[in-house]
C-alpha positions as CSV (number, residue, x, y, z in Angstrom):
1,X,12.5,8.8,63.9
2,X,14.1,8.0,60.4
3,X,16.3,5.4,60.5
4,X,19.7,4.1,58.7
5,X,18.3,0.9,56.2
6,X,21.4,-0.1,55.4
7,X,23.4,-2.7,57.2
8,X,25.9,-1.1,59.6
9,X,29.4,-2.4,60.4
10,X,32.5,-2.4,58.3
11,X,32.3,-4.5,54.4
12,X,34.1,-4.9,51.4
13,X,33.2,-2.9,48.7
14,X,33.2,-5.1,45.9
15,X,35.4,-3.4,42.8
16,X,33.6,-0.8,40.6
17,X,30.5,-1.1,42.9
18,X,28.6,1.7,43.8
19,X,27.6,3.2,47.1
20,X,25.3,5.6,48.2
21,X,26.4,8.7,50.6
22,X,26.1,12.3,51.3
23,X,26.5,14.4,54.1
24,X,25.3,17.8,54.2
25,X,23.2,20.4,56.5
26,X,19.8,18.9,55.6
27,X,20.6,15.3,56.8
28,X,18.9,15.3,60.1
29,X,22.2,13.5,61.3
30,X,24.8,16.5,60.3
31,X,27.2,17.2,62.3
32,X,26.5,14.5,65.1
33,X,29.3,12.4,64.1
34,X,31.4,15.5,65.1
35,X,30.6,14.8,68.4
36,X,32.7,12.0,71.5
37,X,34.6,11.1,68.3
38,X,37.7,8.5,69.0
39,X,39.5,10.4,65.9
40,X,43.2,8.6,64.9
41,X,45.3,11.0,63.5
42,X,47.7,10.0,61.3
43,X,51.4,11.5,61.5
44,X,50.3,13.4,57.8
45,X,47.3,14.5,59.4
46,X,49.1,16.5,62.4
47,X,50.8,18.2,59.9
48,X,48.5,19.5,57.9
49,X,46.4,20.4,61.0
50,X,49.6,22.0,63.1
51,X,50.4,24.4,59.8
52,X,46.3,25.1,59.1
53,X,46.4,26.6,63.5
54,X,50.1,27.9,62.6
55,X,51.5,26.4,66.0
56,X,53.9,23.9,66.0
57,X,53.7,20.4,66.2
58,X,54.5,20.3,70.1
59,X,52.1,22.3,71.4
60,X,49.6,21.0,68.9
61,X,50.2,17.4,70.4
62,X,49.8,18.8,73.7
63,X,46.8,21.2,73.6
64,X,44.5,19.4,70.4
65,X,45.1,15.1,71.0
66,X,45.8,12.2,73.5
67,X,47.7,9.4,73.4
68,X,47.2,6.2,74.7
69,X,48.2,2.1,74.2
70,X,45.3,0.2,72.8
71,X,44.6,-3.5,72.3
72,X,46.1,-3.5,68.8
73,X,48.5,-1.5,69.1
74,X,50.3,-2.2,72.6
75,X,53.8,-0.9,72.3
76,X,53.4,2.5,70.1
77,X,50.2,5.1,71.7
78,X,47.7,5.6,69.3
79,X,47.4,9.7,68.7
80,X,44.1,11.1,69.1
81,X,42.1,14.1,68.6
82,X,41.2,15.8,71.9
83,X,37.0,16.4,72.0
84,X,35.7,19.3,74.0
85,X,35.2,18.8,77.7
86,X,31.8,20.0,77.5
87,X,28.8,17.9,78.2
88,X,28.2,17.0,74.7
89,X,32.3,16.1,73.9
90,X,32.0,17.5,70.6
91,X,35.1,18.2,68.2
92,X,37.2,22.1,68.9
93,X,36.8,22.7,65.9
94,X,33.3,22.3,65.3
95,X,30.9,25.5,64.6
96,X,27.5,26.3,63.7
97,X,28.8,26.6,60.4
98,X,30.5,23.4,60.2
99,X,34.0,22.0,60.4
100,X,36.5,25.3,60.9
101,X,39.2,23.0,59.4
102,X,36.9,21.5,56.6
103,X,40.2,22.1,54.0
104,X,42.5,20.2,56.3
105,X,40.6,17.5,58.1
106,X,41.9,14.9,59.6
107,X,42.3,11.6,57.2
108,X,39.3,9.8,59.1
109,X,37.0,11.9,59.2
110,X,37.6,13.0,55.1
111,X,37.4,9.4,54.5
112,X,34.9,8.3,55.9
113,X,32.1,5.7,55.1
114,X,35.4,4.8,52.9
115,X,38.4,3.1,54.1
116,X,41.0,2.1,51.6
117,X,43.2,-0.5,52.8
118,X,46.6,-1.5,52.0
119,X,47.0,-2.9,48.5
120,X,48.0,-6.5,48.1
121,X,49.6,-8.5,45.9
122,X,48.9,-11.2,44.6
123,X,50.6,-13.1,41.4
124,X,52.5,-9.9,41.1
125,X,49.5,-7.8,40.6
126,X,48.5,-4.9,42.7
127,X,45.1,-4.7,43.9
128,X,43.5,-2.2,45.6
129,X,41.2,-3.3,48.5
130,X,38.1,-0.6,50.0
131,X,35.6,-1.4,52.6
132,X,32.3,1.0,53.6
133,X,31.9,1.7,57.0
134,X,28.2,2.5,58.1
135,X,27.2,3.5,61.5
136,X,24.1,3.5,62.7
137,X,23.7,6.9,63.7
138,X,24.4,7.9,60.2
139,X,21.9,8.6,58.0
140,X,24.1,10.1,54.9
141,X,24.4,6.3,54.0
142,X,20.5,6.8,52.7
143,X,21.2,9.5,50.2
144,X,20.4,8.8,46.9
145,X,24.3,10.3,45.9
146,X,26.1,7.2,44.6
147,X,29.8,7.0,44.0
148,X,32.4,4.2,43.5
149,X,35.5,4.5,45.5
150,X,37.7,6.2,42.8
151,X,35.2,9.0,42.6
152,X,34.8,9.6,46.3
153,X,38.5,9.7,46.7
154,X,38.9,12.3,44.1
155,X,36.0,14.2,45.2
156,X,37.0,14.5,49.1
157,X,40.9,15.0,47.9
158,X,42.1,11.9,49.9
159,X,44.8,11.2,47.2
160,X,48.0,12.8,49.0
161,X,46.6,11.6,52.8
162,X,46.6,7.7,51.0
163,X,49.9,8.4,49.5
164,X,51.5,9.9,53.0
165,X,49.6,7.0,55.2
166,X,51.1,4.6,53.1
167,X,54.2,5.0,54.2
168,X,53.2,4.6,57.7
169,X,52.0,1.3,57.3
170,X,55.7,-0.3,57.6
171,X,56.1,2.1,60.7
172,X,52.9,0.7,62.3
173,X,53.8,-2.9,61.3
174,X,56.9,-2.3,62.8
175,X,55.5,-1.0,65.9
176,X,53.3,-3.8,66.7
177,X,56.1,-6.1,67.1
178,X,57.0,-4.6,70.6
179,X,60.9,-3.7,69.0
180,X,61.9,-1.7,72.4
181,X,63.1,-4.8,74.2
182,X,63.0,-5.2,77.8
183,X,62.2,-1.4,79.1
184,X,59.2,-1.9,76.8
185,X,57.2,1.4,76.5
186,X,59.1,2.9,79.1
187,X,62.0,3.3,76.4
188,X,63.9,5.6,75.3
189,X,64.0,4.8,71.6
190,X,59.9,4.9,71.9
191,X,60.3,8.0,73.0
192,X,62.2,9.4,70.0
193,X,60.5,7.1,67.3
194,X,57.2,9.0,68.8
195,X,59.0,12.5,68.4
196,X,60.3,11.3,64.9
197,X,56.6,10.4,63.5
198,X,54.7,13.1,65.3
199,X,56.6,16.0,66.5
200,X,57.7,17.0,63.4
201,X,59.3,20.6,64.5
202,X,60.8,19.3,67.5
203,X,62.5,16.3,64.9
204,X,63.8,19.3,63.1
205,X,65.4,20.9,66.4
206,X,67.1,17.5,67.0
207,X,68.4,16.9,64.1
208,X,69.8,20.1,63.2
209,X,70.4,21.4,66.8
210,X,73.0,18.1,67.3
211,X,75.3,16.2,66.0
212,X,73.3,14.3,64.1
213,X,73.5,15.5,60.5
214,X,78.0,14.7,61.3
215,X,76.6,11.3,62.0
216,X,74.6,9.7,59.0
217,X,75.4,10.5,55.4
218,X,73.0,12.5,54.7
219,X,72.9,13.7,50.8
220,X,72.7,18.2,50.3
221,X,69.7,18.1,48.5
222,X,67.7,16.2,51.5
223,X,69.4,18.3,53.9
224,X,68.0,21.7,52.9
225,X,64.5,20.1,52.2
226,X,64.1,18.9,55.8
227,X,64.8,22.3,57.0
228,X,61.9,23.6,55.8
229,X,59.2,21.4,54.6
230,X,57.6,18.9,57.0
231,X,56.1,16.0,54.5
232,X,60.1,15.8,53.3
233,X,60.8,15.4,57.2
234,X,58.4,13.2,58.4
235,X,59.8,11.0,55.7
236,X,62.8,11.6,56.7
237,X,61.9,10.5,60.1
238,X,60.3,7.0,59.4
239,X,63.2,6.0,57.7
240,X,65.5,7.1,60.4
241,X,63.1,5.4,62.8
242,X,63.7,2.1,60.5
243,X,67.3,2.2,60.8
244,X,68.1,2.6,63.7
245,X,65.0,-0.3,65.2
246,X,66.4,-2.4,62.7
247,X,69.4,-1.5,61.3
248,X,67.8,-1.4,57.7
249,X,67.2,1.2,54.9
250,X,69.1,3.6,53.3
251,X,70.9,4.9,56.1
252,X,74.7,5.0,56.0
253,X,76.9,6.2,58.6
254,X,79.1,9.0,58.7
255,X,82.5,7.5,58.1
256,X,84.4,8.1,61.5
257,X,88.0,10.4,61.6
């Protein structure tokens, strides 16, 4: 049996260093990593997937993922992508052909062996940090195909997905620092920031189906945009989430009659 050379694990990808990687049908491997995947979907990524099925974001989140508490991430579910039940777990949305979705995969698996982290600064320069991923299984890692990080993210059109998961960094920082107080995860307000980052169409029903908008001083021009386009929303929502966890942002009450 062939097997993967290269050193597996997760590593630093030194800057303007190369790596090699390919996937495609003739890699004896295709396709396997498609198969009892733990998937993390990132709020972006429900998004594009909900509009690519053309159901909404509630019964996406019911039918196509899980949730559940991990070790890093104790007071805010992680959001998964639901595998098969079949004996082989493999992904819904796998076919003979490949991916169905291929044009709006999740974030993870589009990435992937590339992670881009957050950048860092550091004497007031930004610096953008990648590590490589390589899995065992994997045998795209011995393709001859080499690519530096730039070229890979332009090639698998990860741009918008970095630019949308960054801003759920400070929501997932946030998170971590168990802000629900003493109901914990049985709380309310973790109920609505959930509903806020992933539920984008029953956000929308909240916000406009209440009092909300009377509320918070909300500007026109932000108003009609979150009636209709969900990236303007979900933005919409993590800053809302922000506020009202912390009392910080750009939120301003509705002054009161």
């Amino acid at each position: 049996m062939e097997k993967n050379n290269s050193q597996t694990g997760r590593q630093q990808l030194p800057a303007d260093e190369k790596f090699n990687f390919a996937c495609h049908s003739k890699v004896k491997c295709f396709n396997r990593c498609c198969h009892n995947a733990d998937m993390y979907l990132y709020p972006y990524d429900i998004i594009r997937l909900k509009n690519r099925l053309g159901i909404s974001s509630d019964k996406f989140l019911k039918e196509q993922t899980i949730s559940a508490f991990r070790d890093d991430s104790p007071y805010f579910p992680h959001v998964m992508l639901r595998m098969s039940d079949n004996e082989d777990k493999a992904c819904r949305f796998l076919s003979e052909e490949g991916c169905k979705i291929y044009e709006d995969r999740p974030f993870s698996c589009r990435a992937y062996p590339l992670e881009p982290a957050v950048s860092r600064v550091e004497d007031q320069e930004i610096e953008n940090i990648y590590f490589i991923n390589r899995h065992e299984h994997c045998l795209g890692h011995n393709e001859s195909r080499k690519w530096t990080a730039e070229e890979w993210i332009k090639d698998q059109e990860i741009e918008t997905y970095i630019a949308m998961n960054a801003h759920w960094v400070e929501m997932d920082s946030l998170f971590r620092q168990s802000p629900w107080g003493k109901p914990g995860t049985a709380s309310q307000p973790l109920k609505m920031a959930f509903m806020a980052c992933y539920n984008a169409d029953k956000f929308r029903e909240f916000v406009l189906g209440s009092s909300f908008l009377k509320r918070f001083q909300i500007p026109d021009e932000r108003r009609e945009k979150i009636k209709s386009d969900d990236v303007e929303l979900m933005l919409f929502g993590f800053k809302w989430v922000k506020f009202f966890l912390t009392g910080k942002g750009d939120f301003q009450k509705a002054a009161q009659d």
